[in-house]
ZALO-983103 format. One record per residue (C-alpha): x, y, z; residue number from 0; residue in one letter. Coordinates in Angstrom, 1 decimal, padded with zeros to 4 digits. Layout:
BEGIN
{r {X Y Z} NUM 'A'}
...
//
This chain:
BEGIN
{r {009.0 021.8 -030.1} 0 'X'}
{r {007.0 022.3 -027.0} 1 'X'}
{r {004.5 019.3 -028.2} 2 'X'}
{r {007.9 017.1 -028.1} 3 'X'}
{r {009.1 018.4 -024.7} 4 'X'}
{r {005.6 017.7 -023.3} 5 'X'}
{r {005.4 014.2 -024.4} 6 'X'}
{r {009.3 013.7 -023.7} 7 'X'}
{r {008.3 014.9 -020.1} 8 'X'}
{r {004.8 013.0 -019.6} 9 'X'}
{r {007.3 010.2 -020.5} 10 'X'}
{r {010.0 010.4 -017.9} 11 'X'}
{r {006.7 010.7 -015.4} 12 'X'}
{r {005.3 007.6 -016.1} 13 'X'}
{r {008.6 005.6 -016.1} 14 'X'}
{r {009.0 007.5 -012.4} 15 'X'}
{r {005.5 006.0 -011.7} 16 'X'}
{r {006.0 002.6 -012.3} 17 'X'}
{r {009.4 002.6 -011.2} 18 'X'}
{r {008.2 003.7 -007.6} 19 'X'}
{r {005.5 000.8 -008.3} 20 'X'}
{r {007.8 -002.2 -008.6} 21 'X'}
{r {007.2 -004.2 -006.0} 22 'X'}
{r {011.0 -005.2 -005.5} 23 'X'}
{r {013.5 -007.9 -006.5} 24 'X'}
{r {012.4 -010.4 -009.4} 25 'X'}
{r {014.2 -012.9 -007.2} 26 'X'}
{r {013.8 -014.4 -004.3} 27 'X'}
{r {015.6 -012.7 -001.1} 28 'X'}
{r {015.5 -015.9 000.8} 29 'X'}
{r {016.6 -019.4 000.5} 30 'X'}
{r {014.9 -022.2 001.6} 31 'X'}
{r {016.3 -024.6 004.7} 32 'X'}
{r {014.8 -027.1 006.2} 33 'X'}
{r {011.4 -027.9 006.5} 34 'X'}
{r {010.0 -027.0 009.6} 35 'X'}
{r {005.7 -027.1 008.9} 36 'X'}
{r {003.4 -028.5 006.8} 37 'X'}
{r {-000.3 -028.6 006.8} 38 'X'}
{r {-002.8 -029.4 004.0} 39 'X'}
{r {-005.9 -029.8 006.5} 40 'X'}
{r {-007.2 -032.3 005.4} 41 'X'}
{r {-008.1 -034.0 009.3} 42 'X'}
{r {-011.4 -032.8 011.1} 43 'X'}
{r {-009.5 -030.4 013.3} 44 'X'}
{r {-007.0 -028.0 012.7} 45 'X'}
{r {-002.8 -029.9 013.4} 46 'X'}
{r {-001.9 -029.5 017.2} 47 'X'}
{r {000.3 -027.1 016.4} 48 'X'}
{r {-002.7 -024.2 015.9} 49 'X'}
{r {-004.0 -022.7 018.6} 50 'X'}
{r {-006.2 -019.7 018.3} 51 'X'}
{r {-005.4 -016.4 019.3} 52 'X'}
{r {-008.9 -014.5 018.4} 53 'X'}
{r {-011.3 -016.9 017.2} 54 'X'}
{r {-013.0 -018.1 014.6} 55 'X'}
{r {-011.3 -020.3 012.5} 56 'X'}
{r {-012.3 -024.2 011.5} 57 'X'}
{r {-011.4 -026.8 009.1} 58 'X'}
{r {-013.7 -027.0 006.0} 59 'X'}
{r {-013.3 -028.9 002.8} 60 'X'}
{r {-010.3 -029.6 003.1} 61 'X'}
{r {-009.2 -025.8 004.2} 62 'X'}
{r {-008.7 -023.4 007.2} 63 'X'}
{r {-011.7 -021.2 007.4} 64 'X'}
{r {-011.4 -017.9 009.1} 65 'X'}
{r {-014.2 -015.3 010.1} 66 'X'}
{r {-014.2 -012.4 011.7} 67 'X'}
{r {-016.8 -012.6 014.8} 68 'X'}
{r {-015.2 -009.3 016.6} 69 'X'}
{r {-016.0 -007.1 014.2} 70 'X'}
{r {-017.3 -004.0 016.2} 71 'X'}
{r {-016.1 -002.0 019.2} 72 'X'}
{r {-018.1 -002.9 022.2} 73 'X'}
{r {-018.0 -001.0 024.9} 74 'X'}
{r {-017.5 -001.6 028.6} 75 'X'}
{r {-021.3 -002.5 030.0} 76 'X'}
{r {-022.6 -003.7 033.4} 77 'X'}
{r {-019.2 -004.5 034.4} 78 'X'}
{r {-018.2 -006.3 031.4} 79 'X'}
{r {-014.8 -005.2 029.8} 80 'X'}
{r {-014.5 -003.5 026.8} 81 'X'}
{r {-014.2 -005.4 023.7} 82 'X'}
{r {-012.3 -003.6 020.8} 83 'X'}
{r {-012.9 -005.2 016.9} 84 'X'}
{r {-010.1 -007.3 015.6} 85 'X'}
{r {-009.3 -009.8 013.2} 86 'X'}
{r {-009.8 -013.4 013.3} 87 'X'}
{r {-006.2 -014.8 013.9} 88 'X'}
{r {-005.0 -018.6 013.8} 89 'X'}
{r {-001.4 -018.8 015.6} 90 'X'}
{r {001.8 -021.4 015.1} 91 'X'}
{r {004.8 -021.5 017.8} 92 'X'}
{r {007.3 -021.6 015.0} 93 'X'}
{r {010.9 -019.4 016.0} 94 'X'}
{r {012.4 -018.0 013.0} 95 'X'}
{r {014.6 -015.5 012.2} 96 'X'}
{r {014.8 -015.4 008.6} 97 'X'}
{r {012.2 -017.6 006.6} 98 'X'}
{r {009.4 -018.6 003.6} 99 'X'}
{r {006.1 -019.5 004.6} 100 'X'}
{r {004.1 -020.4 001.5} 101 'X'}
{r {000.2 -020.7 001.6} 102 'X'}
{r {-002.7 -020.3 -000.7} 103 'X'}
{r {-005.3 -017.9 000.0} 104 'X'}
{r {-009.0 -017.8 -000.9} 105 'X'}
{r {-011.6 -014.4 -000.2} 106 'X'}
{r {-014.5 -015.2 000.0} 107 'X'}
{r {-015.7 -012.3 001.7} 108 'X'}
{r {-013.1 -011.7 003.5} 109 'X'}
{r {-011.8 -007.8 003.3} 110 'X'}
{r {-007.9 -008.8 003.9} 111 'X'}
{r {-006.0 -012.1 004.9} 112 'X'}
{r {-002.4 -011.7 006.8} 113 'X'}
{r {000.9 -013.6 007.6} 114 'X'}
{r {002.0 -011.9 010.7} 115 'X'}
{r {005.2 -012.5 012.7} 116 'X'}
{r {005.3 -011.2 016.3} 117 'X'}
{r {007.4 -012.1 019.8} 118 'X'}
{r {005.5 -012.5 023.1} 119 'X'}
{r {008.6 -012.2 024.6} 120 'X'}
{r {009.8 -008.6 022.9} 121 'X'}
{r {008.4 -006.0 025.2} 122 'X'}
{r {009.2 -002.8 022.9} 123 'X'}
{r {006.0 -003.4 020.9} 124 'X'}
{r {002.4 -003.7 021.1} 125 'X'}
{r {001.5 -007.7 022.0} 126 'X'}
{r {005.2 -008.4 020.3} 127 'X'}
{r {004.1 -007.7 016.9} 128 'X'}
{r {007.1 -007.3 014.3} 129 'X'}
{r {005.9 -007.6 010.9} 130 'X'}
{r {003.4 -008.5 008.9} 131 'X'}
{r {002.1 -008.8 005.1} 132 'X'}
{r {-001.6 -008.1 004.4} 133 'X'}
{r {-003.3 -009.1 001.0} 134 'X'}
{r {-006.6 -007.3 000.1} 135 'X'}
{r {-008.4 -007.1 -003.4} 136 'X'}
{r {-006.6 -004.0 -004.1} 137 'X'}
{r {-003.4 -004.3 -002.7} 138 'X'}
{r {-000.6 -005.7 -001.0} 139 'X'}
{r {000.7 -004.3 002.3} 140 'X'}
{r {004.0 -005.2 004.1} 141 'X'}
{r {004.1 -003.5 008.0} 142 'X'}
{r {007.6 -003.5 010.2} 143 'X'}
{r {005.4 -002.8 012.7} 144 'X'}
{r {008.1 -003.6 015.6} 145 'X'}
{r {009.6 000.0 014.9} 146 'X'}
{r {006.2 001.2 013.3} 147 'X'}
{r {002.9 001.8 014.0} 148 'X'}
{r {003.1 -000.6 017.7} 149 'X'}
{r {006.1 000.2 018.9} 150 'X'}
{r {005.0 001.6 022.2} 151 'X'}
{r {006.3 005.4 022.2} 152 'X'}
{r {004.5 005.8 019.0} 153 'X'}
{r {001.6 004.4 019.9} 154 'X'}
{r {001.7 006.7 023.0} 155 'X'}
{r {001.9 009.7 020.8} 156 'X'}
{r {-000.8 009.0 018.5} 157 'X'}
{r {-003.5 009.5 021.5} 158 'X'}
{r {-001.6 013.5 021.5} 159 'X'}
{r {-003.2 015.4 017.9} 160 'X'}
{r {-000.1 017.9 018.8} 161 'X'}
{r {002.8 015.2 017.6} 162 'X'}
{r {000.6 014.1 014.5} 163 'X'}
{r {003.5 015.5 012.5} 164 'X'}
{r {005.9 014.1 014.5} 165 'X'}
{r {004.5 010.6 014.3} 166 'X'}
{r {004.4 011.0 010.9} 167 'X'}
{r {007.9 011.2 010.4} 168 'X'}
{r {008.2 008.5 012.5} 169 'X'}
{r {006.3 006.3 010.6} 170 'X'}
{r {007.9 007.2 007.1} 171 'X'}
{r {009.6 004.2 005.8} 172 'X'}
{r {008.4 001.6 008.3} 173 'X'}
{r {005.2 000.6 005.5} 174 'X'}
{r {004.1 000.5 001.9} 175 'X'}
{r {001.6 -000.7 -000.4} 176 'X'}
{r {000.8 -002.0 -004.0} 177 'X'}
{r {-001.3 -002.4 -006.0} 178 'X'}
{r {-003.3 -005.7 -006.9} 179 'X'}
{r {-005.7 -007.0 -008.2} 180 'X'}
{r {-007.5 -009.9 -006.9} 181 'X'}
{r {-010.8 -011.9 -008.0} 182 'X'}
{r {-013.1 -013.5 -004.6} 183 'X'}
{r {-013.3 -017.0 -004.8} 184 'X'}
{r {-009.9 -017.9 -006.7} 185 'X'}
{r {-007.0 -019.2 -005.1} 186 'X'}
{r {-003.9 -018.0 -005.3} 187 'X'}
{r {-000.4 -018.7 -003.7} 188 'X'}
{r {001.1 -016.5 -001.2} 189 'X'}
{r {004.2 -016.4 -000.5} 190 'X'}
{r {006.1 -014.2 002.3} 191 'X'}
{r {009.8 -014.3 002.4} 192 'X'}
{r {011.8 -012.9 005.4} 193 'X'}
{r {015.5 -012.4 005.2} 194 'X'}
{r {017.6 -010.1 007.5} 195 'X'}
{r {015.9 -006.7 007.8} 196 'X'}
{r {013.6 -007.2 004.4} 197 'X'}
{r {010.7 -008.8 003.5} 198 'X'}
{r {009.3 -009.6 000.0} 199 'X'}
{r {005.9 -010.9 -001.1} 200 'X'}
{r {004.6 -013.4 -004.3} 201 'X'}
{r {001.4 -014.1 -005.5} 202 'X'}
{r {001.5 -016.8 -007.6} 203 'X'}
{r {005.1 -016.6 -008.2} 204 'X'}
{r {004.5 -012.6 -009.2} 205 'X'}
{r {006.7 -010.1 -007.1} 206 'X'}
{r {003.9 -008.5 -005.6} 207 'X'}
{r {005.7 -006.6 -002.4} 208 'X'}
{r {008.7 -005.3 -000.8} 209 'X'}
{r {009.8 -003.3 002.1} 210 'X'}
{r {013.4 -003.1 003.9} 211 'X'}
{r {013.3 -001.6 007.0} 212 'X'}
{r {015.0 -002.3 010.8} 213 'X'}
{r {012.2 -003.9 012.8} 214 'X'}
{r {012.4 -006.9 010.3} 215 'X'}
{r {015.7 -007.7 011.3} 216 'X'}
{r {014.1 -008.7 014.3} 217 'X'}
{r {016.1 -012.2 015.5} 218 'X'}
{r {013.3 -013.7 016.9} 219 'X'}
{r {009.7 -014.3 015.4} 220 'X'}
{r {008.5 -016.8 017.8} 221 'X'}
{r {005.3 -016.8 016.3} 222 'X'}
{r {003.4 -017.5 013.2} 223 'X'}
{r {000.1 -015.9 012.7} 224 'X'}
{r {-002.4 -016.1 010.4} 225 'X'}
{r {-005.3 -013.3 009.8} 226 'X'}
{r {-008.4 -012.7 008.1} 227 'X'}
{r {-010.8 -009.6 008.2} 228 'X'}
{r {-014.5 -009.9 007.5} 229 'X'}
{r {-016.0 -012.7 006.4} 230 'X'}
{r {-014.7 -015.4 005.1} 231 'X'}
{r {-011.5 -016.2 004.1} 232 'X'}
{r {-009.4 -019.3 003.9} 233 'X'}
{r {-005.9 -020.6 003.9} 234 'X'}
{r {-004.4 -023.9 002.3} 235 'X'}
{r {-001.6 -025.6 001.9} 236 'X'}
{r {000.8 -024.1 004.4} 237 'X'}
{r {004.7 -024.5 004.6} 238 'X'}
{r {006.9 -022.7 006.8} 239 'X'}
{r {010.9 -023.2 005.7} 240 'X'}
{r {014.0 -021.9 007.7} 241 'X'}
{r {015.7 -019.4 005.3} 242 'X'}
{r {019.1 -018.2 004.4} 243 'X'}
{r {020.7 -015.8 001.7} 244 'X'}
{r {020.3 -017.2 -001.7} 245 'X'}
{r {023.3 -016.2 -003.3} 246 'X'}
{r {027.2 -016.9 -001.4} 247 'X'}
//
């Protein structure tokens, strides 16, 4: 009896597993609209619509190449600034509220590649930054990071190791990752959906993300950005769509 109790239990814990592992709806949570970018890069330069935002990025083969040159803290030295390590990032001037952008990705190197959505304008937030999906080997990240991790009280308290636990709570809710598993050197399709305060991720038409939480909801994403750490990773293919509610 206890042998069928065990098992009965060691079954209602994996079906909790992979339930908190589904990574959301098996449908899409936005609509397209209309059109409103397109590049395959196939020209010698990049479309005017790019302009860099940390460099370096270049066509190549037909593809947007991305590296990551800053990839060390240096600091401040006979009266040069500081320079802190960051990601190579490729930027678009596309508003949106709700939307699909649709690329394919390639690592070849690269230790993560991000669609990023931020407002210069929004001054409650680190730089503007609202939200973002991150694709690694490993995993698949989705950020709200306008009521996260950059919104600028919290980012005040993480210098203060006496409101760890505070920020913490803060924090709870406002992230989440899942598991993947990804192969350098294949392409595969991204796609990152937007819609009211959630945001769900595809790879290769494969829910592979999702996250609902407030700083999503954001109603203006002036900005497209595209990211990759280490080196080097590339992007295809683009599309950026307006989005509404795919069911009445």
């Amino acid at each position: 009896m206890k042998s069928v109790v065990a098992c009965l239990l060691c079954l209602a814990a994996a079906a909790a597993s992979a339930a908190e592992l589904s990574p959301g709806p098996s449908q899409p949570i936005a609509k397209k609209k209309e059109l409103l970018f397109s590049d395959n890069f196939q020209g010698a330069e990049p479309a005017k619509e790019w302009h860099k935002v940390v460099p370096t990025f270049a066509v190549e083969n037909g593809a947007l190449k991305g590296t990551q040159t800053r990839d060390k803290d240096i600091p401040e030295t006979d009266g040069q600034p500081a320079v802190k390590a960051h990601a190579a990032v490729h930027g678009l001037e596309i508003p949106t509220k709700d939307s699909v952008v649709e690329t394919k990705i390639r690592f070849e190197g690269a230790t993560m590649i991000d669609v990023e959505f931020d407002d210069r304008k929004f001054t409650g937030s680190h730089y503007g930054h609202i939200c973002r999906a991150q694709v690694r080997l490993d995993g698949v990240t989705i950020i709200d990071e306008r009521d996260g991790g950059m919104r600028n009280d919290i980012r005040e308290m993480k210098n203060d190791p006496a409101k760890k636990a505070e920020v913490a709570k803060l924090l709870a809710g406002r992230s989440v990752t899942y598991p993947a598993k990804l192969k350098p050197g294949k392409w595969y399709t991204l796609v990152v959906e937007t819609f009211d305060d959630s945001m769900r991720v595809t790879l290769d038409g494969k829910p592979a993300a999702f996250l609902k939480s407030s700083g999503i909801a954001h109603p203006t994403k002036s900005k497209i950005e595209l990211g990759i750490a280490g080196k080097d990773g590339f992007f295809d293919d683009i599309k950026v769509w307006n989005a509404e509610k795919p069911w009445p």
